[in-house]
Backbone bond lengths (Angstrom), bond angles and torsions (degrees), N, CA, C in turn:
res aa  C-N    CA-C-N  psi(-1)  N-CA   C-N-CA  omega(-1)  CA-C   N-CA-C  phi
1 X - - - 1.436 - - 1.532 111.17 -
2 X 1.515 121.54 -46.04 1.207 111.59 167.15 1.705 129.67 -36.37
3 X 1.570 85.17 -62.34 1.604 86.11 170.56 1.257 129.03 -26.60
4 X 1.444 109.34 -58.08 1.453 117.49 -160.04 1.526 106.10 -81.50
5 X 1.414 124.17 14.70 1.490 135.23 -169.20 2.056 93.86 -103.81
6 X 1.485 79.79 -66.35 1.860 84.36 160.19 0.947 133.45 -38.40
7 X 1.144 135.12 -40.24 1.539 156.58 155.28 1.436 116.94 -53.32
8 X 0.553 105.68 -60.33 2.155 120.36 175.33 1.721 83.49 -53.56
9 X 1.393 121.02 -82.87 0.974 133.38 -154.42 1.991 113.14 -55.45
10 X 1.391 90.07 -34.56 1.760 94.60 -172.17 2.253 94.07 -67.98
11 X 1.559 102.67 -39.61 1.370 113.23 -156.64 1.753 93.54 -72.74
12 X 1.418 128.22 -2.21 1.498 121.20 -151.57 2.310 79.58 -122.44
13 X 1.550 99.58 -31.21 1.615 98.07 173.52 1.694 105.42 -59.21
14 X 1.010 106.54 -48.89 1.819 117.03 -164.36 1.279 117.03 -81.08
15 X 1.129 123.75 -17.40 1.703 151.93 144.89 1.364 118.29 -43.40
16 X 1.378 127.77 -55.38 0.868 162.47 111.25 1.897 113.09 20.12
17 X 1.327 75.31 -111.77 1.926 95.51 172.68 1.285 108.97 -45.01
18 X 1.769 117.45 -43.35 1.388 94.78 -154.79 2.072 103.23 -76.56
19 X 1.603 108.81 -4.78 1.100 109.78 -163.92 1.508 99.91 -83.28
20 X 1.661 110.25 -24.07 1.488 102.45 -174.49 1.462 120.48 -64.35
21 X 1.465 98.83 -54.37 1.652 124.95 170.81 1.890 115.59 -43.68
22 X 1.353 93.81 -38.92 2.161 81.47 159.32 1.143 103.71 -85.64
23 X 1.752 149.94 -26.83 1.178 125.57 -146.16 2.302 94.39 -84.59
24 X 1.190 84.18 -31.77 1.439 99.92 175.65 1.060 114.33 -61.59
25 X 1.760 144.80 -51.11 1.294 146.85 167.72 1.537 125.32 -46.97
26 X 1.920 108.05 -48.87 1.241 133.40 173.46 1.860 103.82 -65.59
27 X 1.001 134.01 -20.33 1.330 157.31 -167.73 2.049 103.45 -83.32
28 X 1.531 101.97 -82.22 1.124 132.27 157.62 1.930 111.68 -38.23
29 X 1.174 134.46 -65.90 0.995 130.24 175.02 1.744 111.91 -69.24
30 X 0.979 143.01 -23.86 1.652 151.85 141.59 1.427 112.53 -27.66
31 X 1.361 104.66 -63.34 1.418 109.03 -177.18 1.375 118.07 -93.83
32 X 1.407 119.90 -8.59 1.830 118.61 148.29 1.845 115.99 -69.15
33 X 1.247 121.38 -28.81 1.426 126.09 162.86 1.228 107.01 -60.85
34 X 1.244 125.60 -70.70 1.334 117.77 -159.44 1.775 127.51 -71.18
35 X 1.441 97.28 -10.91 1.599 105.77 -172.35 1.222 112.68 -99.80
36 X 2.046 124.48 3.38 1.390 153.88 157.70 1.708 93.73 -87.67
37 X 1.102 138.70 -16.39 1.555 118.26 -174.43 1.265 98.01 -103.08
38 X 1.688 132.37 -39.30 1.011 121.92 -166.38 1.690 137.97 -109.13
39 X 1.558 80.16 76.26 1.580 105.13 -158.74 1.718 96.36 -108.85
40 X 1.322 114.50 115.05 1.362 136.22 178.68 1.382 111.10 -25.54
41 X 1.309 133.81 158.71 1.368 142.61 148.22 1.084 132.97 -166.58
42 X 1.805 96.83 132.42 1.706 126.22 -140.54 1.544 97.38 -41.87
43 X 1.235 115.59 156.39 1.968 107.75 -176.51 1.559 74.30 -130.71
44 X 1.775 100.61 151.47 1.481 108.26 -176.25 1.620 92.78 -127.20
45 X 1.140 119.31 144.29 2.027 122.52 145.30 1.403 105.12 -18.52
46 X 1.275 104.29 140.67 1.907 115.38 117.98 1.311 117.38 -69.77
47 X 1.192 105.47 144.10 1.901 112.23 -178.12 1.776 91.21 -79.98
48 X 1.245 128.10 -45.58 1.155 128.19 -162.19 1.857 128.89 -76.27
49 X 1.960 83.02 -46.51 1.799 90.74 174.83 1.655 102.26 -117.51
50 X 1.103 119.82 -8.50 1.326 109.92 161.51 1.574 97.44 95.57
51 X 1.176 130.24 1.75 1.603 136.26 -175.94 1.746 104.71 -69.89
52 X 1.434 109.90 128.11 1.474 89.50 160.11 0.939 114.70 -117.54
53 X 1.643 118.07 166.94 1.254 143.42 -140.28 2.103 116.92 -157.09
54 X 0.828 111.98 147.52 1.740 111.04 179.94 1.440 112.29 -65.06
55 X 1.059 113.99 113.26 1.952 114.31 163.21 1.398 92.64 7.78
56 X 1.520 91.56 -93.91 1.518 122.50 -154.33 2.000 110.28 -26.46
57 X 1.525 117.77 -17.60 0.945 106.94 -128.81 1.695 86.94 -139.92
58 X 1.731 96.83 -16.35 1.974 98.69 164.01 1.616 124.05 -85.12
59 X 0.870 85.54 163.69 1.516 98.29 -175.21 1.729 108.26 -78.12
60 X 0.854 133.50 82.08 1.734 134.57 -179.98 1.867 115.54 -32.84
61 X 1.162 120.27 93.15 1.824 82.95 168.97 1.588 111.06 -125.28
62 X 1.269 99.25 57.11 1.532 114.75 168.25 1.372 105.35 97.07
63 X 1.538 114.98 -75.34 1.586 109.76 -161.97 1.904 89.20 -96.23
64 X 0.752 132.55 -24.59 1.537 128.02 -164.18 1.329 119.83 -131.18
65 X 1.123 146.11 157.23 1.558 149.22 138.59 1.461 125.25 -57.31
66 X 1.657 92.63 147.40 1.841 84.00 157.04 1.067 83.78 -148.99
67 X 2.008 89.75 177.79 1.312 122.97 154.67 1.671 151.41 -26.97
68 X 1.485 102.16 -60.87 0.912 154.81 167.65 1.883 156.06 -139.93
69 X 1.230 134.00 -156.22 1.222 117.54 168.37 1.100 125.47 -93.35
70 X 1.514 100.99 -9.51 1.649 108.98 -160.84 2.055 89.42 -100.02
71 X 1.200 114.61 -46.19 1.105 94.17 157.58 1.386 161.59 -51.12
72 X 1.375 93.40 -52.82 2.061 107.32 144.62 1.140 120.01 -15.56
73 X 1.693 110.31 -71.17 1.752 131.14 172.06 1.051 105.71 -52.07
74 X 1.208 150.08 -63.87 1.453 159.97 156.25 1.609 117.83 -23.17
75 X 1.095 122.21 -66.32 1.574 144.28 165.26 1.606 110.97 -50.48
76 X 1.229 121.80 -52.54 1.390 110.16 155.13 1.085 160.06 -112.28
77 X 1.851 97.76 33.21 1.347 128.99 173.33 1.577 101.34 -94.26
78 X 1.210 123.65 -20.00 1.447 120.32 179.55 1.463 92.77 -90.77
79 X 0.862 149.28 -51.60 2.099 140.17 -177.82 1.288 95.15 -43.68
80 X 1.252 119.42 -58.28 1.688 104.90 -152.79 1.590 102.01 -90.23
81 X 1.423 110.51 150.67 1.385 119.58 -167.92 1.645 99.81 -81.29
């Protein structure tokens, strides 16, 4: 009878560990994802309303940023004479 107490008990040790060792991996791989996503990005003006906004996400028109399209049109209808 002992034995079979050992047994329960060795199978409830290894049960155990093996649950710690994923919670730790699943843990570990979480926080290697997330510290690759959250990598800054430069925010520029609007030339027009002054809002900022992500690179990725202005409108380019050579010397300046915008907002939008209607700004763009706007922004470099006032440069040129």
């Amino acid at each position: 009878m002992t034995k079979f107490w050992l047994l329960v008990i060795a199978v409830i040790v290894i049960f155990l560990v093996m649950r710690l060792a994923r919670n730790r991996r699943v843990k570990r791989q979480a926080s290697e994802t997330t510290g690759k996503a959250a990598a800054p990005e430069e925010m520029v003006p609007c030339e027009v309303c002054g809002i900022h906004l992500p690179r990725s996400e202005a409108h380019n028109g050579g010397h300046a940023y915008f907002c939008s399209e209607e700004h763009l049109h706007c922004g470099i209808g006032k440069r040129q004479p």
